[in-house]
C-alpha positions, 0 to 999 in steps of 0.5 A: 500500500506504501507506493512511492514514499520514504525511498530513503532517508528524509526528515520533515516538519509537522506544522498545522496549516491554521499555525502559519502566521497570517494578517487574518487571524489564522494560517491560511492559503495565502503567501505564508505558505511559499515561505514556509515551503522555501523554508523547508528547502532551504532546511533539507526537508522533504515532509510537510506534514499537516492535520485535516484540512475539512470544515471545522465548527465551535460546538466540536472546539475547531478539531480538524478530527470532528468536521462536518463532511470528510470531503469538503475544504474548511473555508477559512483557510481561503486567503483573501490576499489570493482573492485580491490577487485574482481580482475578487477583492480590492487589495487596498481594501485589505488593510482595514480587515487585518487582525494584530497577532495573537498567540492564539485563534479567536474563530468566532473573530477569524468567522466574522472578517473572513465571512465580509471579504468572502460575500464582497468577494462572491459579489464581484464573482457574480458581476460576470466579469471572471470566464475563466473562473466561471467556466471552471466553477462549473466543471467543478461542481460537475466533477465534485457533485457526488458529495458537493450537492450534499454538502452544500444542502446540508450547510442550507439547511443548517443556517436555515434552521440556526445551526440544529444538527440534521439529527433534529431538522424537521422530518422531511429534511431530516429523511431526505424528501425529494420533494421537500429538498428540490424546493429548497433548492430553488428558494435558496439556490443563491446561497447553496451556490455560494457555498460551493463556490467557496469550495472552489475557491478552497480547492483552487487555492490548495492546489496552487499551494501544493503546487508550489511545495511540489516545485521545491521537492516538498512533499504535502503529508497529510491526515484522515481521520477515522471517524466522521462526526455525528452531525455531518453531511455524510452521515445524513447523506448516509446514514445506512453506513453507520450504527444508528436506530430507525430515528436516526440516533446512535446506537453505538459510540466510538472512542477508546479505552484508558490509556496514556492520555485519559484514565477514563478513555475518550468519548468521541460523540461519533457513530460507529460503522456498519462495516456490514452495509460497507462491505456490501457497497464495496466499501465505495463511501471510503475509496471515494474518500481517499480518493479524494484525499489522495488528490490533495496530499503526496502521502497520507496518514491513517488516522487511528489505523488500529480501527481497522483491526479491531475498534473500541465500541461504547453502548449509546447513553454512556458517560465515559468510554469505560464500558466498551468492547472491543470489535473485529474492524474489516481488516485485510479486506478492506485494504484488498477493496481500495488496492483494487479500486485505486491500486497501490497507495501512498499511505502510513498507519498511526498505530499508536495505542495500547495491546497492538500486536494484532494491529502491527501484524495488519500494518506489515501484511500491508506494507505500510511504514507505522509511527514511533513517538519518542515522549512513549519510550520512557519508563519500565518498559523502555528496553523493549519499547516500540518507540525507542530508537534501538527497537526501531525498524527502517519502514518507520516514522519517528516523531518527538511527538505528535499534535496530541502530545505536549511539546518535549520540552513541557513533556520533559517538564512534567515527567518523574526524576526517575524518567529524567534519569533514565534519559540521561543515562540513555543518552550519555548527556545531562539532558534539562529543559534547555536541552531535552528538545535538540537530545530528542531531535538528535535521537530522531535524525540519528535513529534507523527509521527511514523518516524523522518528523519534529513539530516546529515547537521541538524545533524551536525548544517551546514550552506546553504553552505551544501545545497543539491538542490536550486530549479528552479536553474539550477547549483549548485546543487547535489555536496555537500559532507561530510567531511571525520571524520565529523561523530565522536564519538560525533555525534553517542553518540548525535543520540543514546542518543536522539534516546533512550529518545524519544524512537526511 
């Protein structure tokens, strides 16, 4: 499944695309992404890795692992500069939308702005005077109608009804009447048009991105989350491939045991596959899927890959994710399915977690490099850990730590003596909070794994106040941002410097 990736030794750096600075309030399209691209050139990588790039809402925290449709792009990554670019916003206008830097994302700020410039920009759009723009809107709704049309009554009929979720729309809504949806089509086909549109706009935008990276031999690594979330155009589109009861609710929730980030497990609030209904459509709402993906990133991760080997489901009305069990997922089939359909694919497995023999035999009957994570190396068990560099097998990606760990140097910060010792005596160095980050980095860049990925805040030695994610904690996350010169001369020189010597 593993074509065409990670045919050496390489390195690369994981950095949310919402991280990026940017005058608008968050990272974006717009020119940051060249100069994060020339960056990584300049610094002998050849990774960007990134975290889903779908729509995102407040009631789920902003999480890129809880969207409302597993195909659509999250508009606000949409650069009002390229629009002014191109013509659909007055550049001097520009200024007067600008928001100060801030360590961290205010959405509903973020929303507010970008949603003015984006009518402004859809009104100059519909003044006819952008063929070029026009007769390639249309072929795009062509080619993407299979899950477009959808989403874009999905979204209807969400602002219609003040954001209720489609499991609480009225009935006929709800189940999807032909009748009563035609003629909300034609009420509101201004606004079910501009929704599109805006998904024009994203995809247009990320492929001239992805372009660019590809012209300085970067490779875009993205993400797939497992599961898709409850309130999802997908899910009212179809609701016969997931668990739910004959009124729409779930009978079944996903998320897992207790382990190392919660001693209750996590509670997703998502429905669990009817892998059996899957199956029967020859798994075509998945291949779809990553066939998609797979237009928009040189190599993609898995996310929770264990879930197919076996996931953990959790009865309907549960409060924690205690008491569940565990259930055989599709396994090698699946795999089978998607290779027939779309052949041998670029992909890796995050098979991260706990009791994952059964999940590393799938992942090597298929070829696919898994992750190690050198923060989970540490402790009793440290010897004959997975993640610890001696252990470490050449298909293999490396990380310090992940989007859902602290960063090494808050790690470092909130780990026993016994661990810090246990470092030291590991690595032959004094190691403390003003080094763990390049003893790590060093680690990862000089270990057998085919491929080392640091996020920038370990690049950069930052403390948990750089955090991307806490799990299980439902605000807070998904907001942090690089300062706009942290990534000077200096940094390039140490990336370039290392990424030669360990011949990366």
């Amino acid at each position: 499944m593993n074509a065409g990736i990670m045919k050496q030794r390489n390195a690369g750096i994981l950095l949310p695309l919402f991280s990026l600075p940017s005058p608008f309030g968050m990272g974006d399209l717009g020119p940051e992404v060249n100069k994060f691209a020339d960056f990584l050139q300049r610094s002998g990588q050849t990774y960007w890795q990134l975290l889903p790039l779908n729509p995102t809402e407040l009631k789920s925290g902003h999480s890129p692992y809880s969207s409302i449709s597993s195909m659509a792009g999250n508009i606000l990554y949409i650069s009002p500069e390229l629009l002014a670019e191109e013509g659909l916003l007055e550049k001097e206008k520009l200024t007067a939308s600008y928001i100060p830097f801030a360590q961290h994302i205010d959405y509903a700020h973020v929303e507010a702005i970008k949603n003015k410039l984006f009518d402004e920009a859809y009104h100059n759009f519909c003044k006819g005077v952008f063929p070029i723009h026009q007769k390639n809107f249309e072929l795009f709704c062509q080619k993407e109608a299979c899950w477009l049309d959808d989403f874009a009554l999905y979204v209807t009929i969400k602002n219609s009804t003040n954001n209720t979720p489609w499991y609480e729309w009225p009935q006929t809504y709800k189940d999807r009447n032909t009748n009563a949806l035609n003629a909300l089509l034609q009420t509101h086909l201004a606004e079910v048009t501009k929704i599109k549109w805006l998904q024009y706009i994203f995809f247009q935008q990320w492929q001239m991105a992805k372009a660019y990276c590809n012209e300085k031999d970067i490779k875009i690594f993205g993400d797939l989350s497992f599961y898709v979330s409850y309130d999802s155009a997908d899910i009212w589109a179809n609701p016969s491939l997931f668990k739910l009861d004959k009124k729409s609710a779930m009978t079944a929730i996903a998320g897992v045991p207790p382990d190392y980030f919660s001693a209750t497990g996590q509670l997703w609030n998502m429905p669990i596959y009817n892998w059996k209904q899957m199956k029967a459509t020859n798994y075509n709402w998945w291949i779809d899927r990553l066939r998609k993906n797979l237009e928009l990133f040189d190599v993609l991760r898995l996310d929770h890959f264990r879930a197919f080997e076996s996931y953990w489901e959790v009865p309907a009305g549960e409060e924690t994710a205690i008491n569940g069990k565990w259930v055989k997922g599709p396994g090698k089939g699946f795999f089978d399915a998607v290779k027939k359909a779309l052949g041998s694919l670029p992909i890796v497995a995050e098979d991260l977690g706990l009791d994952l023999d059964d999940v590393y035999a799938l992942r090597d009957q298929l070829g696919m490099p898994g992750m190690r994570v050198l923060q989970f190396a540490w402790g009793g068990y440290m010897p004959s850990s997975v993640h610890i560099p001696h252990n470490y097998v050449p298909n293999s990606i490396v990380y310090t730590g992940t989007h859902d760990n602290n960063t090494t140097k808050g790690w470092f910060r909130n780990v026993t003596h016994d661990i810090r010792e246990q470092v030291n005596e590991y690595t032959g160095t004094h190691v403390h909070e003003g080094n763990v980050h390049e003893v790590m980095w060093r680690m990862a860049y000089a270990s057998s794994a085919q491929t080392a990925i640091l996020p920038i805040q370990d690049v950069l030695g930052l403390d948990e106040h750089a955090k991307i994610n806490t799990p299980g904690k439902p605000d807070g996350n998904w907001q942090w941002r690089l300062a706009p010169d942290a990534l000077n001369y200096w940094v390039e020189m140490h990336l370039l410097t290392w990424a030669k010597m360990y011949n990366r």
